[in-house]
C-alpha positions as CSV (number, residue, x, y, z in Angstrom):
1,X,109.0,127.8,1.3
2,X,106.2,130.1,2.0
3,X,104.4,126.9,3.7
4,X,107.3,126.7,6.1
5,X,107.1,130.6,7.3
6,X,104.2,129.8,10.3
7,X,106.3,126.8,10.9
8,X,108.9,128.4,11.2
9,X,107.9,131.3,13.1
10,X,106.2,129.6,16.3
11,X,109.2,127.8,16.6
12,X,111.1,130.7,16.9
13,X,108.3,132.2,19.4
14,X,108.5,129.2,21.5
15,X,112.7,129.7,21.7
16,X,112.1,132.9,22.6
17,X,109.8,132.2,24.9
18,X,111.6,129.0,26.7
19,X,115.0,131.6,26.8
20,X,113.6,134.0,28.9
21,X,114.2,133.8,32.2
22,X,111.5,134.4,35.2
23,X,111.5,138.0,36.0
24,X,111.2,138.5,39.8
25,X,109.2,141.7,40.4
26,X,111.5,144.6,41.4
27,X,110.0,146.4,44.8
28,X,110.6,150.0,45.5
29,X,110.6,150.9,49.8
30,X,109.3,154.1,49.2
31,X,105.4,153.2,49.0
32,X,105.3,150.1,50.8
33,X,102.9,148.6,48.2
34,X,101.2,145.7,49.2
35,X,103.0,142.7,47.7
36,X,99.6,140.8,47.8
37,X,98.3,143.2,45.3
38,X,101.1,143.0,42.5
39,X,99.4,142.1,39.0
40,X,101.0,140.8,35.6
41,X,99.6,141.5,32.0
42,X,101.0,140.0,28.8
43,X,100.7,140.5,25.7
44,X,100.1,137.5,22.7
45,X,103.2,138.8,21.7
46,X,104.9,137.7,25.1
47,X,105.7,141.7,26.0
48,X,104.7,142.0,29.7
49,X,103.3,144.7,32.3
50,X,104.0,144.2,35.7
51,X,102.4,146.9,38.7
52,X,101.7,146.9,42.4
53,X,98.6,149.0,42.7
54,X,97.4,150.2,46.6
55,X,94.4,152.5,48.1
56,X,96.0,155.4,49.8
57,X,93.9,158.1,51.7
58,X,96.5,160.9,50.6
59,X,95.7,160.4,47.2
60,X,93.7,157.6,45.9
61,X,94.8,154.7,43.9
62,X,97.9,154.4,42.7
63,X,100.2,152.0,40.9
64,X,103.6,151.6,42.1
65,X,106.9,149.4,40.8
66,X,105.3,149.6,37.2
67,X,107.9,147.6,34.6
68,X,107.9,146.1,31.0
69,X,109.3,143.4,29.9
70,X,109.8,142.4,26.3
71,X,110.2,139.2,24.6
72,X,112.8,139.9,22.2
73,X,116.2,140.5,24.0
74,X,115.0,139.2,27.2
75,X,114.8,143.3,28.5
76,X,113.2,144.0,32.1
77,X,112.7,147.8,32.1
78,X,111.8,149.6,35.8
79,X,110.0,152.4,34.8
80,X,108.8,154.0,37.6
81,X,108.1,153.8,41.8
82,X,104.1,155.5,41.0
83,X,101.6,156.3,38.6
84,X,98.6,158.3,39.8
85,X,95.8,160.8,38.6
86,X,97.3,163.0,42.0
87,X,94.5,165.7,42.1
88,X,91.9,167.4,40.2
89,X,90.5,170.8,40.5
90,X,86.8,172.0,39.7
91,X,86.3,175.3,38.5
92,X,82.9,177.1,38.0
93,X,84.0,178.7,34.7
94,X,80.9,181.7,35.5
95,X,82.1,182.0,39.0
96,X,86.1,181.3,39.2
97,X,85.8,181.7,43.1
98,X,83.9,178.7,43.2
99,X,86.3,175.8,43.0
100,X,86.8,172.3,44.3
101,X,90.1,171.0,44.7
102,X,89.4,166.8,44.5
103,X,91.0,164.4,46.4
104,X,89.6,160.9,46.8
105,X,89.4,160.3,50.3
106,X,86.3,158.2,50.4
107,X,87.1,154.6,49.0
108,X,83.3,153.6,49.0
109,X,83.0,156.2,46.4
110,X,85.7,154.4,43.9
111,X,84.2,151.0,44.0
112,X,83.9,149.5,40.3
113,X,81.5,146.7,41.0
114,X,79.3,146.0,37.7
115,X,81.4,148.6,35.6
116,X,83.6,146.6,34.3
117,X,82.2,144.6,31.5
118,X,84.8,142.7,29.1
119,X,87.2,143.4,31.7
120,X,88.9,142.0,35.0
121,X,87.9,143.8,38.7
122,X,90.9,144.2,41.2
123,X,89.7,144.0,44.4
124,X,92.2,145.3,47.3
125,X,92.2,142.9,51.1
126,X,88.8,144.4,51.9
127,X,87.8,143.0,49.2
128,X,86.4,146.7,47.6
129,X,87.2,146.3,43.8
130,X,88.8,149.8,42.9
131,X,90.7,148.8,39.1
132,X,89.3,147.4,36.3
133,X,92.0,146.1,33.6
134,X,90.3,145.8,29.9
135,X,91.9,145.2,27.1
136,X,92.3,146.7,23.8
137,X,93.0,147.1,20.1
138,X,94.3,150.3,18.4
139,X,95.7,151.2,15.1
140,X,98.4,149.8,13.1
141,X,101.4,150.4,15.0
142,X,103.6,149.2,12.0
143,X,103.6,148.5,8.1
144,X,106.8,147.1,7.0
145,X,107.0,145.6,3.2
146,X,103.5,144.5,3.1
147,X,104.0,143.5,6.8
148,X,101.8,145.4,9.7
149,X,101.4,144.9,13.4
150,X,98.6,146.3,15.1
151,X,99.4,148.4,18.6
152,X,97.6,146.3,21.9
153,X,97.2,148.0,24.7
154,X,95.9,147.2,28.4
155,X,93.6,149.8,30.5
156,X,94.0,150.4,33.3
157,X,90.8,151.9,35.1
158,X,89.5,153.7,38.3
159,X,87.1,156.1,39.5
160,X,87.1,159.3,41.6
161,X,83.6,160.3,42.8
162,X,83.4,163.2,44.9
163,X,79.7,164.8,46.1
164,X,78.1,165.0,42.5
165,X,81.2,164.9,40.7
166,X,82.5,162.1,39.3
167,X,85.5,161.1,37.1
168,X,87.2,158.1,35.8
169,X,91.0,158.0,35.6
170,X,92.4,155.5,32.5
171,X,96.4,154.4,32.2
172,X,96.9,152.8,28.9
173,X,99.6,150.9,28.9
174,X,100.7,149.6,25.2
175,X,102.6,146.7,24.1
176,X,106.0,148.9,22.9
177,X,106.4,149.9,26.3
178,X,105.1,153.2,26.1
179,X,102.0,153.8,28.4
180,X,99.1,157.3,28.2
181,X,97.4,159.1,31.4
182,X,94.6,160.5,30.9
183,X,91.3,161.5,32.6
184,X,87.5,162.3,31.5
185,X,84.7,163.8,33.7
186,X,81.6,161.5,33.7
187,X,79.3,164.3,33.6
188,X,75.8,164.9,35.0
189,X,73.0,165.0,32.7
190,X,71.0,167.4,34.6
191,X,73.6,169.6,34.9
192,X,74.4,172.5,33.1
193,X,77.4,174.4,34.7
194,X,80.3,175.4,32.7
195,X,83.3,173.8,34.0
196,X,86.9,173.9,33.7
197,X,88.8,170.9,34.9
198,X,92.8,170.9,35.8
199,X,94.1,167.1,35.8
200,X,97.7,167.0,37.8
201,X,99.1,163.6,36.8
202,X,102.4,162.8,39.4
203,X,104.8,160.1,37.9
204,X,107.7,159.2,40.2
205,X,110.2,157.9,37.2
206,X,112.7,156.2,38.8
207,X,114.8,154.4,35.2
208,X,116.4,151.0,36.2
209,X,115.1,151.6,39.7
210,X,117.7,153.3,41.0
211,X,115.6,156.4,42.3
212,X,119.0,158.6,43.1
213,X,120.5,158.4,39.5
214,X,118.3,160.2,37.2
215,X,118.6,163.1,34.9
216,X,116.1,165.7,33.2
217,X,116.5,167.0,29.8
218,X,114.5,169.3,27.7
219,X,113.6,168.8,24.0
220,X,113.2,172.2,22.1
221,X,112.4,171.5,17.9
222,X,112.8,174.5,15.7
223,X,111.4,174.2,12.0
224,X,113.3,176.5,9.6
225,X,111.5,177.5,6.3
226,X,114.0,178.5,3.3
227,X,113.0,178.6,-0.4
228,X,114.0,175.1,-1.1
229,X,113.7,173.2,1.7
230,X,112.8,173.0,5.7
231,X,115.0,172.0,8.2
232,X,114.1,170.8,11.4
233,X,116.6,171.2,14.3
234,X,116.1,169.6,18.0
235,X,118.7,171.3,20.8
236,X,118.6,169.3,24.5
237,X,119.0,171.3,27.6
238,X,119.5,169.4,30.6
239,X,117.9,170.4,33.7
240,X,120.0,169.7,36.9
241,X,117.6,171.8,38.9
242,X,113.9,171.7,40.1
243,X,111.6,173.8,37.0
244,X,108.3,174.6,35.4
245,X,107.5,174.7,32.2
246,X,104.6,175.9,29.6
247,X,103.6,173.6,26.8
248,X,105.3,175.1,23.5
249,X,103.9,173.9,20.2
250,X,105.7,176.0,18.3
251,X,109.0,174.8,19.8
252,X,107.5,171.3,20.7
253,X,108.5,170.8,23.8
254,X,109.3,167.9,25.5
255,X,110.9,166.3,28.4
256,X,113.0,163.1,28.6
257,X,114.2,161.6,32.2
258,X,117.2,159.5,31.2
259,X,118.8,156.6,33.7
260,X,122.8,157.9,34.8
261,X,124.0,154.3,34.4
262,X,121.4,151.8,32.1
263,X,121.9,151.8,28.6
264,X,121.2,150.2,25.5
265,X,123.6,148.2,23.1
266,X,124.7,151.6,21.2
267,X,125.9,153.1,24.5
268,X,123.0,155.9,24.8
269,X,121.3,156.2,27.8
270,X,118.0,154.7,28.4
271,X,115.5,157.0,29.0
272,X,111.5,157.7,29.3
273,X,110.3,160.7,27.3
274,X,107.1,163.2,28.2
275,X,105.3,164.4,25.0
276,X,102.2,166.7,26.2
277,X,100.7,166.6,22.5
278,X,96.8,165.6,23.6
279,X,96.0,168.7,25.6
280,X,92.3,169.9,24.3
281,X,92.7,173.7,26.6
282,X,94.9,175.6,29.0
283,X,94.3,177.6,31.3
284,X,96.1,180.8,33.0
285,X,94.9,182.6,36.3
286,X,97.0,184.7,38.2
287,X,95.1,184.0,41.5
288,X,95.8,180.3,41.2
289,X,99.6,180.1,40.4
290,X,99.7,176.3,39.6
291,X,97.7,177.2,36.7
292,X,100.6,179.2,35.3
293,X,102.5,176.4,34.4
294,X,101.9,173.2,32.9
295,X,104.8,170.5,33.8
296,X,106.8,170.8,37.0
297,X,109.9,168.6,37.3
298,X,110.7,168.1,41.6
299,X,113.0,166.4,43.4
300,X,111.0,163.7,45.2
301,X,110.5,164.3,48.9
302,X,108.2,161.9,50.9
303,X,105.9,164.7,52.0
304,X,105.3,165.8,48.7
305,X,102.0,164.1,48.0
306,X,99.9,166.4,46.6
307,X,99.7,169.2,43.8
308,X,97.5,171.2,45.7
309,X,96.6,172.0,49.3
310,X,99.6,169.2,50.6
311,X,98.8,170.1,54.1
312,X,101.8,168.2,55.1
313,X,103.7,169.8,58.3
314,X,107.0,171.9,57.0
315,X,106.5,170.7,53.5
316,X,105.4,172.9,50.4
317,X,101.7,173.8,50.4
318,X,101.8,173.2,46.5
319,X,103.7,172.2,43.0
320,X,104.5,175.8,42.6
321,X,106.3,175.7,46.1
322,X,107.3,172.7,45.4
323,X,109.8,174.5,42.5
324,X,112.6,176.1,44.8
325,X,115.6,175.4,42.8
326,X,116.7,172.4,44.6
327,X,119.1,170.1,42.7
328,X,117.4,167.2,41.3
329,X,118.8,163.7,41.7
330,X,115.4,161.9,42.4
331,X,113.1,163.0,39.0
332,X,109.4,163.3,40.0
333,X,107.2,164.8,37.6
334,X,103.9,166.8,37.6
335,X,101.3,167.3,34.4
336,X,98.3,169.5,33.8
337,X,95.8,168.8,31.7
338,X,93.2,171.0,31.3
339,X,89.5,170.6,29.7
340,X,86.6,172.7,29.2
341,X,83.3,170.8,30.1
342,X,80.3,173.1,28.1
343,X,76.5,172.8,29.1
344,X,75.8,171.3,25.4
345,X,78.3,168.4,26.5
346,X,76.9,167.7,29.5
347,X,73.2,167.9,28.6
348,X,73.7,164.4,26.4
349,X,74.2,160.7,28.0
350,X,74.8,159.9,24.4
351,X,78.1,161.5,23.7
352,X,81.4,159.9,24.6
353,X,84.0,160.6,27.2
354,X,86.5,163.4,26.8
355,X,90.0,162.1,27.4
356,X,92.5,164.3,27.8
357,X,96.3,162.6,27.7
358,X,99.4,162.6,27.2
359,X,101.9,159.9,26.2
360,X,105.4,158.7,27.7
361,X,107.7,157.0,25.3
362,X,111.0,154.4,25.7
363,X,113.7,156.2,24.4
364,X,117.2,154.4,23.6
365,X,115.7,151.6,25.8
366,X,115.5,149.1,22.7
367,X,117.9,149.1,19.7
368,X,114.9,148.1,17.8
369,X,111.1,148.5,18.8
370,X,110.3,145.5,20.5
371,X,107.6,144.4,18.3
372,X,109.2,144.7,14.8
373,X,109.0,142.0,12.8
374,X,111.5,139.2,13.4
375,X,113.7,138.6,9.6
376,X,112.2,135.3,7.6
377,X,114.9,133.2,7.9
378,X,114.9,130.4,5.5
379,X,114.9,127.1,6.9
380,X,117.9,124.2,5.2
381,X,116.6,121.6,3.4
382,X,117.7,118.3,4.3
């Protein structure tokens, strides 16, 4: 029997794979992306991304209409309208006046050309290539009697260069359908200034793709210590109006933004949860009030574009503005990381990048993670 198991499980790949129907890319109106520039990855397991990604001015690139779609059950999740690294601020960390608040403006300065080895160069209609998408192994996303599945992932890549700074922006999108922003400063090895760098990721989550139907709710986990044993309790606030948060640890927050109609096969609604775990450093300074907090949760507005300085007429100069108690029925959501960049780190080409992340997980999307191990069914003998 055990020489029938490969057998039998392409086979049941290849009935997967002929019963899944052709998913048609599902287009948002609200960032007229470029239908010319829509790109699909898939997995070996059959699991699928599927983006449009564009060149803005406003803010750089950007992916839009980001979905995953999974072999097993035949599910087509919209996940979200955009994706971006929105803005990144600079600070001198000897001279706190002195500060740069990035925006990529200058598309010349983004080009990838030659720095993409092992990997595939998008190039938008002027032909500029701005993404690279590489892929890549991690580790064991699975053991199950003996049984393991490694996690794959897809990167997806693009640079900010702005006078002598420079930065690359990296989207990992995994094969569970959970994807990971995060940012590193390619640093300068003649220079020897202290910095401290504020990344503002801005993810437009719009569940199902119905932008008007989503809801916010926050995790809070509480670990009680008795004499003879611990109990951990989780309470869930839901947060019907605009807010800013601070990263907890010690209550482990976390943010969920859960569809008001899609749901799985248990009747819970599907959702998309925030877990800022991967911050290295924070940050607090009175005379910059978008450093006082570290999510912001909006109600999307098509002025809004950037974190700071949105010189947009009568719109909200910032995120913190941005906040003004406004009911939310349109979920947009703003992260800071923060990193410290020492002169011993940036006096070395030899040491690697400094990623700081954070990770958004499926939640009650699947009944079972989509790449679990399908049950060895035996196969009757004639």
């Amino acid at each position: 029997m055990k020489d029938c198991k490969p057998i039998y499980s392409l086979l049941m790949l290849l009935c997967l794979a002929i019963s899944i129907p052709a998913h048609a890319m599902t287009t948002s109106d609200k960032y007229q992306c470029p239908s010319q520039q829509q790109f699909e990855y898939q997995f070996e397991s059959g699991n699928r991304w599927q983006f449009c990604w564009q060149w803005d001015s406003r803010y750089g690139v950007s992916l839009h209409d980001v979905s995953f779609s999974t072999i097993r059950g035949s599910t087509n999740t919209y996940i979200a309208s955009a994706i971006a690294l929105n803005q990144i601020e600079l600070v001198d960390a000897q001279n706190t006046s002195n500060i740069n608040q990035i925006t990529q403006l200058n598309k010349t300065q983004s080009t990838l050309s030659g720095n993409c080895s092992n990997g595939t160069l998008l190039s938008d209609s002027d032909n500029t290539p701005l993404l690279c998408i590489k892929p890549s192994s991690e580790d064991y996303a699975m053991h199950n009697d003996g049984d393991s599945r490694r996690k794959h992932s897809v990167d997806v890549l693009s640079l900010i260069t702005v006078d002598n700074n420079q930065f690359v922006s990296r989207l990992r999108l995994h094969d569970d359908g959970s994807f990971t922003p995060s940012a590193s400063l390619i640093t300068d090895s003649s220079n020897n200034t202290h910095y401290i760098v504020n990344y503002f990721w801005r993810l437009d989550l719009d569940i199902g793709a119905t932008a008007t139907n989503d809801h916010v709710e926050e995790f809070r986990t509480h670990i009680r210590k008795g004499r003879n044993k611990r109990e951990i309790r989780t309470n869930t606030v839901l947060q019907p109006a605009e807010f800013k948060k601070q990263y907890d640890r010690k209550k482990m927050k976390s943010w969920r933004i859960y569809d008001g109609q899609i749901t799985n096969e248990y009747d819970m609604p599907s959702s998309y949860h925030i877990f800022p775990l991967g911050h290295a450093a924070i940050e607090r300074d009175v005379q910059r009030p978008w450093t006082e907090s570290d999510v912001y949760f909006t109600n999307y507005h098509p002025c809004e574009h950037k974190a700071l300085n949105n010189n947009e007429a009568d719109c909200a100069e910032n995120v913190v503005q941005m906040v003004d108690q406004e009911t939310i029925t349109d979920v947009v959501a703003w992260v800071k990381l923060t990193a410290h960049h020492t002169p011993p780190y940036t006096s070395s080409n030899n040491l690697a990048l400094v990623w700081q992340e954070f990770t958004v997980y499926p939640r009650d999307v699947y009944s079972r993670n989509p790449n679990y191990p399908e049950p060895e069914i035996p196969i009757p003998l004639d």
